[in-house]
TIZASE-735020 format. One record per residue (C-alpha): x, y, z; residue number from 0. Coordinates in Angstrom, 1 decimal. Layout:
% TIZASE-735020
     east    north       up    nr
        X        Y        Z   NUM
...
This chain:
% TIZASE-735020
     east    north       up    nr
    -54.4    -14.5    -41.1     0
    -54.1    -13.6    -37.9     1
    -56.8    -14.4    -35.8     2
    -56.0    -12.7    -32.5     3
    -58.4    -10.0    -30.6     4
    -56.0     -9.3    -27.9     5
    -52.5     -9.2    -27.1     6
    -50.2     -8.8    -24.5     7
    -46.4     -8.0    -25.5     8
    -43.7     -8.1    -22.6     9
    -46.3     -6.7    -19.9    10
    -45.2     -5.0    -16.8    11
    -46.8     -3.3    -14.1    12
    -45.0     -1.3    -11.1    13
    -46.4      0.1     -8.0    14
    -44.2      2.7     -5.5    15
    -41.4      3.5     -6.2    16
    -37.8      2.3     -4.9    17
    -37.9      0.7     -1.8    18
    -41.6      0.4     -2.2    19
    -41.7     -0.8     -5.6    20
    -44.1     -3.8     -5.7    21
    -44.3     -5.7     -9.6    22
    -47.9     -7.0     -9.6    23
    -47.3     -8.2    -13.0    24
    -44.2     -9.2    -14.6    25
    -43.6     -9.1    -18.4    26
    -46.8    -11.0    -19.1    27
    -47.3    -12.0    -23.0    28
    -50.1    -13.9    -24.3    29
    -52.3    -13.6    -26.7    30
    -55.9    -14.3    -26.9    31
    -58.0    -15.5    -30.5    32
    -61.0    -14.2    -31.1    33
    -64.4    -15.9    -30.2    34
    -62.8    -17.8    -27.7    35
    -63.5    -18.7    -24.0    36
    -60.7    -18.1    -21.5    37
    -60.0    -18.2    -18.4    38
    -57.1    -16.3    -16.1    39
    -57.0    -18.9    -12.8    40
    -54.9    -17.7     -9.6    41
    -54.7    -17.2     -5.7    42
    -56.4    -13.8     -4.4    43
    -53.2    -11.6     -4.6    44
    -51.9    -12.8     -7.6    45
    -52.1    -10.2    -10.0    46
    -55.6    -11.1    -11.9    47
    -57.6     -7.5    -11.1    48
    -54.6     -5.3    -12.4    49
    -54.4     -7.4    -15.4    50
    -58.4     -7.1    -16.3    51
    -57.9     -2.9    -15.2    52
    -55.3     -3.0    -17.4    53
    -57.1     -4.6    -20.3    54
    -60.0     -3.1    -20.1    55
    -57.5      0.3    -19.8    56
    -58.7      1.3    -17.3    57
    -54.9      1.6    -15.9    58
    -51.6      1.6    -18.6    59
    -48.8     -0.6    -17.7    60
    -45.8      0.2    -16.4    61
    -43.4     -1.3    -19.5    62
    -45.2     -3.2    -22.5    63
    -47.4     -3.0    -24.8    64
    -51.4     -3.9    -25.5    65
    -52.9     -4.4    -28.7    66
    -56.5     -4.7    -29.1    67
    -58.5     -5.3    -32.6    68
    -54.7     -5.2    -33.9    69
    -54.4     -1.5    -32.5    70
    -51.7     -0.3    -30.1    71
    -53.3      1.0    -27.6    72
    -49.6      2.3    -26.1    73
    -49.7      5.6    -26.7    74
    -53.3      6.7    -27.3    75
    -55.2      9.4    -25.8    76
    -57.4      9.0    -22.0    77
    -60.5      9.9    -24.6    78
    -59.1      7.4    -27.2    79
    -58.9      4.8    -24.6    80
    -62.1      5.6    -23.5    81
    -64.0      5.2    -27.0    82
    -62.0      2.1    -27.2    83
    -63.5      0.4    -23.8    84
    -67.1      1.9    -24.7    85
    -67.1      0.4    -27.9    86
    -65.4     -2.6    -27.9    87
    -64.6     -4.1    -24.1    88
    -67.7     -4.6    -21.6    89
    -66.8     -5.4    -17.5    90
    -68.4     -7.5    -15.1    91
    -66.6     -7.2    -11.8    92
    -66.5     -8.9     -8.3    93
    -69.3     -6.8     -6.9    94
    -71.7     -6.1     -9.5    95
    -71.6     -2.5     -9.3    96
    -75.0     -1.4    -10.0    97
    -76.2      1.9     -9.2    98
    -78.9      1.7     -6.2    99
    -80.8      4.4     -7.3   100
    -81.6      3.6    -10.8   101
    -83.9      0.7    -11.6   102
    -82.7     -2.6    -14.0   103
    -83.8     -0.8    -17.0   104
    -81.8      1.9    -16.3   105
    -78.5      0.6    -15.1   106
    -78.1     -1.1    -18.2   107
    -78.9      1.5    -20.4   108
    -76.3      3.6    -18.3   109
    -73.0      3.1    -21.0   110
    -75.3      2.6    -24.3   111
    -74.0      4.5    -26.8   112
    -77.4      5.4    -28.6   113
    -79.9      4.7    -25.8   114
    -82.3      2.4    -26.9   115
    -84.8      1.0    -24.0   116
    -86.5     -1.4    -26.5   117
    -83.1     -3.2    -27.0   118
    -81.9     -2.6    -23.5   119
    -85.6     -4.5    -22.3   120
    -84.7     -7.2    -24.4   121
    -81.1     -7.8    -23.0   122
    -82.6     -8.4    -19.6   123
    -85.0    -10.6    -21.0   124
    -82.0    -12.9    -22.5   125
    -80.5    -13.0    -19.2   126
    -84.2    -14.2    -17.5   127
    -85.1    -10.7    -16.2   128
    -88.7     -9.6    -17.2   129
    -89.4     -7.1    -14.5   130
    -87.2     -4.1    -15.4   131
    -88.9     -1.5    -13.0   132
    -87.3     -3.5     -9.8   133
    -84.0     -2.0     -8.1   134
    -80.6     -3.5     -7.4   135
    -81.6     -4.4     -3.9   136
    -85.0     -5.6     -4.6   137
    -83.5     -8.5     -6.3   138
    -80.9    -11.7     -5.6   139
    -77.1    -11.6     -5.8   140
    -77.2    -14.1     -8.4   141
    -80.0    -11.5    -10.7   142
    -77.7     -8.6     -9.5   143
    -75.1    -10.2    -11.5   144
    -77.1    -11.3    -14.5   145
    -77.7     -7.4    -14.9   146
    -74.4     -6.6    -15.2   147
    -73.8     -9.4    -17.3   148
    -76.7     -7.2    -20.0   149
    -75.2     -3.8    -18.6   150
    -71.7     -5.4    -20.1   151
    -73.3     -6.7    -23.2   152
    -75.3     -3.9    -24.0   153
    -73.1     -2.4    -26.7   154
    -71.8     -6.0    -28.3   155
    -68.9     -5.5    -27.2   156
    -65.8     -7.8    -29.2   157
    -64.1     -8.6    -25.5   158
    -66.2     -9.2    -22.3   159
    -64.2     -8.8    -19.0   160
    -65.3    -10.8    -16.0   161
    -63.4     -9.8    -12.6   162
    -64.9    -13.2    -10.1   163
    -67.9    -12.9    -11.5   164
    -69.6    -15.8     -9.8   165
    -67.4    -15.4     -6.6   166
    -70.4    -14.9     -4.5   167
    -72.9    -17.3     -5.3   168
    -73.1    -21.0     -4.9   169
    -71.4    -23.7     -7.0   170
    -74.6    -24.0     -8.7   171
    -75.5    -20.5     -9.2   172
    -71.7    -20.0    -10.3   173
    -72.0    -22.6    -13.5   174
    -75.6    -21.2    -14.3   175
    -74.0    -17.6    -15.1   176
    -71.1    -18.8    -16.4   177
    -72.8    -21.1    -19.4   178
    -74.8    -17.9    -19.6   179
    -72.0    -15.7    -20.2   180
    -70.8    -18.0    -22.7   181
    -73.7    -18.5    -24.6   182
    -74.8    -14.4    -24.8   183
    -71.2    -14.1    -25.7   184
    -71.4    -16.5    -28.5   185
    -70.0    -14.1    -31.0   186
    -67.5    -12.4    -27.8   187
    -64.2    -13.1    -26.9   188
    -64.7    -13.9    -23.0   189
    -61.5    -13.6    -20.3   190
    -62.7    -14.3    -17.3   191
    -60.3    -14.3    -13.7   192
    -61.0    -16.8    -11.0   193
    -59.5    -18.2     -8.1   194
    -61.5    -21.5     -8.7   195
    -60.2    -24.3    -10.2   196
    -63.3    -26.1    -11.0   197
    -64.3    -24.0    -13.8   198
    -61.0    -25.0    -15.5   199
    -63.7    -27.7    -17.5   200
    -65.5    -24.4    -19.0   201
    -63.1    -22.5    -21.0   202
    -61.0    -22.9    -24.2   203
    -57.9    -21.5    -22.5   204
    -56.2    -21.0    -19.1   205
    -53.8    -19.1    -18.0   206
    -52.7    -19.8    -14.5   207
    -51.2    -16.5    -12.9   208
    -49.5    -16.5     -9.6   209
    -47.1    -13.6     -8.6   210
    -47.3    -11.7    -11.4   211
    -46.1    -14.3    -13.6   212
    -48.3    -16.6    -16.2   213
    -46.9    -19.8    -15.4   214
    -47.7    -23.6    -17.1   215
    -49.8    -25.7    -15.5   216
């Protein structure tokens, strides 16, 4: 039985055109087993944020394909795509992207699909957050992030997407949310991109991406 969540097929993806034609990513495949813990390591530059857009789908690729929960996800619809990442793929990225005029409760209720504040209280409590009436800049970096660790988690998502989630805080803080992120996504496959080779110790798998290209260690 096959035991993959996510797989990349001969992945490709162009910017510009001619002259200007830039390959961020060149004919990636790899695939990724469910429940697991993985990491994508490489330099800034390397190709890491266009791979997570375009696994999230956010962004289609150039040439290639992407199959998700053993679905193509080729040639589906902008709606399809986006009932895929709403119910199956939650994002952390770089900057935890919290909207400054709603209040903890309410950012992570934002993408629920049946709102539910009772469940929503109780996902900031997991992460160590009692005070849900605070806002974004009323709290620390490191808090900022462990809301949009819940905001991500909110709808159990199969695959959670972590774009340098730590990449502000100290070494520290950065293993804290990491085993965090691991242990709420105990049951979630976890891909994770990082310039930082000392988390290489944390994760299942790594895939070490530099020009485009996921090379062996």
């Amino acid at each position: 039985m096959n035991n993959s969540i996510l797989e990349l097929q001969d992945v490709r993806k162009s910017f510009g055109e001619d002259e200007t034609k830039i390959d961020a990513l060149k004919d990636i495949s790899i695939e990724i087993e469910k429940n697991s813990c993985n990491l994508i390591l490489g330099p800034s530059g390397s190709g890491k944020s266009t791979l997570l857009n375009l696994i999230s789908l956010m962004d289609v690729p150039t040439k290639g394909k992407i199959i998700i929960n053993g679905k193509n996800t080729l040639n589906l619809s902008k709606s399809e795509r986006s009932v895929i990442r709403r119910n199956e793929i939650g994002i952390i990225y770089q900057r935890n992207n919290l909207f400054p005029y709603l209040n903890l409760l309410e950012n992570v209720m934002v993408p629920m699909i049946r709102k539910n504040k009772e469940k929503a209280i109780q996902m900031l409590k997991i992460v160590g957050l009692d005070d849900v009436t605070k806002f974004p800049q009323e709290i620390s970096t490191e808090n900022q992030q462990k809301v949009a660790l819940a905001r991500a988690m909110i709808n159990n998502p199969s695959i959670l997407l972590a774009d340098e989630p730590a990449g502000e805080l100290n070494s520290k803080k950065m293993v804290e949310l990491i085993d965090l992120i691991k242990n709420i996504g105990s049951n979630t496959t976890v891909l994770i991109a990082s310039n930082n080779s000392d988390l290489i110790k944390y994760f299942d798998t790594i895939f070490y991406l530099k020009d485009g290209i996921i090379k062996n260690k």
